[in-house]
N, C-alpha and C positions, 0 to 999 in steps of 0.2 A: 391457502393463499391463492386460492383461484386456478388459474392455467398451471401452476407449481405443486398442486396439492398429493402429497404423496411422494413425491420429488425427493431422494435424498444425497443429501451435497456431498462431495469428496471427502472424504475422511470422516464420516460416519460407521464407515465399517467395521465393525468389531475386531475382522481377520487381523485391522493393521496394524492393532498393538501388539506384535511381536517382539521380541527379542530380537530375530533379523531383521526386522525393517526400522526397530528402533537404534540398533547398531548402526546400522546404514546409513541412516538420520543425522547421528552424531558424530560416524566420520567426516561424510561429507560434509557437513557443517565448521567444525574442526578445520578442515585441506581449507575450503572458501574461507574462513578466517584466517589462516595462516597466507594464502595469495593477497585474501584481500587488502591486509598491510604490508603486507613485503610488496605487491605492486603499488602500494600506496595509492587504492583507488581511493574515489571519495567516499566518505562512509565506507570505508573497508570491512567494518566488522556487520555491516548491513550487506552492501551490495557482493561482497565475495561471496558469503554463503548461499545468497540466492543465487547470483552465477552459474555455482558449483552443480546445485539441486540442478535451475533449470539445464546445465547440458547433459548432466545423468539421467535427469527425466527424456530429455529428447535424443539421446544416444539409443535410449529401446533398453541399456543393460541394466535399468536398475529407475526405478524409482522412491523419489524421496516424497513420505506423506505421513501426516501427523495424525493420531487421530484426535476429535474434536476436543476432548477429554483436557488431551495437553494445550489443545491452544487457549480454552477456556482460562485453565489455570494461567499463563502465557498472560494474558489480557488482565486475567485480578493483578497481576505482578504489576504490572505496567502502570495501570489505572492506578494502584494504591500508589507505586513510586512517583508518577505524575502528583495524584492531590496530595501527596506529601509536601510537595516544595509550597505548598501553600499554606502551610504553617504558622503562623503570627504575620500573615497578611490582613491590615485593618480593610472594613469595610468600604472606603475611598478606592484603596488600589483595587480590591476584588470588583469594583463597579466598574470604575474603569478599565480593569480588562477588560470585563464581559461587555462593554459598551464597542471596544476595538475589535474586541474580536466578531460582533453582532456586523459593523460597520466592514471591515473584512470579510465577512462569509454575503454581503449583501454584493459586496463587490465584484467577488468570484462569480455569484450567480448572476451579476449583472454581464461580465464579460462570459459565462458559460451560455446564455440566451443568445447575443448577441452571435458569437461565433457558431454557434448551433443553427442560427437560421442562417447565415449567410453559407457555411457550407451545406446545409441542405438543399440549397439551389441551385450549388454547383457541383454536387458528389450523388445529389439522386438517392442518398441513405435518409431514414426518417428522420425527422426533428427529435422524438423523444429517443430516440436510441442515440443520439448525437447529444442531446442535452444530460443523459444521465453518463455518459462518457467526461462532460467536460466538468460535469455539478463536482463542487468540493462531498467528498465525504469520503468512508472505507470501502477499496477492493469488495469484499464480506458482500456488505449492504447494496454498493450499487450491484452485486451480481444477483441478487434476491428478487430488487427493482426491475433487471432484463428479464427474469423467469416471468414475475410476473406480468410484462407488457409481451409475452412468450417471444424473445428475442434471444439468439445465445447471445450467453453472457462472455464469451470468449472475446470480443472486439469491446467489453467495456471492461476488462479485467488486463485484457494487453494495452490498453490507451491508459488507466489510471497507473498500471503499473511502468511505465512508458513517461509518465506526466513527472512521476514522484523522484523514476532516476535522472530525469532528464534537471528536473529541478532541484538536487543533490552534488550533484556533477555542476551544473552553473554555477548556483551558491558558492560552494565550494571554491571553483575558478576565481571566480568575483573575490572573495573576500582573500585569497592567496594574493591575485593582482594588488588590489588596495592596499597587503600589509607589506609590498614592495615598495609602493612611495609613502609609509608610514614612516621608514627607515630614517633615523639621522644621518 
């Protein structure tokens, strides 16, 4: 991949399939799932465990990291449970999703251009590291996209991750407010 070549990402390394770092993994996993609904964040069972990791990662006593292997598997889980619900979906709805969601990702990218050049005017950071921050897609991928534009990837990995609670947390808000004057 050009300027990435030979490059390998976090959690490639063999070492980290341990038994102690896989323990580790699943405590704190566990602790951020047990905060994350007892503080009744939003998405509790998402946002506490990452919480958890990220203040043990940044406390220095401990890091939490997967190796690739599991999140692979992680991802087939997902994918298959996601195109499950699409199950005796006729070909109308399946079009019309993919027609809304074509029509949504045009969107996104129209507001991720837009906002990309006007803060690059005023923040003096490049357009393309500003556009792959704002572009809809995964964490994963846009950090592949800053390797290869040789950019760290750490300012589009904290912005997307940044974008996704921040828009979890609204939602969230939002639709609590709304089922307030739902009420008879």
């Amino acid at each position: 991949m050009g300027s990435a070549a030979g490059l390998a990402l976090p959690g490639s390394d063999p070492s980290l399939f341990t038994t102690q770092n896989l323990l580790l993994t699943l405590v704190v996993g566990l602790i951020g799932l047990y905060l994350g609904r007892r503080l009744k964040l939003p998405a509790g069972q998402l946002i506490g465990p990452a919480l958890a990791a990220g203040l043990l990662n940044l406390s220095g006593y401990g890091s939490v990291q997967l190796p690739n292997s599991l999140l692979v598997i992680a991802q087939i889980i997902i994918g298959v449970s996601l195109g499950s619900r699409f199950v005796g979906f006729g070909y109308a709805a399946l079009r019309r999703s993919a027609s809304l969601g074509l029509l949504s990702a045009l969107a996104m990218l129209s507001l991720a251009l837009s906002l990309s050049a006007l803060l690059s005017l005023y923040t003096g950071l490049p357009f393309d590291v500003l556009l792959i921050s704002f572009s809809p897609g995964g964490v994963t991928e846009m950090s592949l996209i800053a390797l290869s534009l040789q950019t760290s990837p750490a300012l589009i990995t904290v912005h997307h991750i940044f974008r996704i609670t921040a828009t979890v947390i609204l939602i969230t808000g939002v639709s609590r407010f709304s089922a307030v004057f739902k009420r008879p």
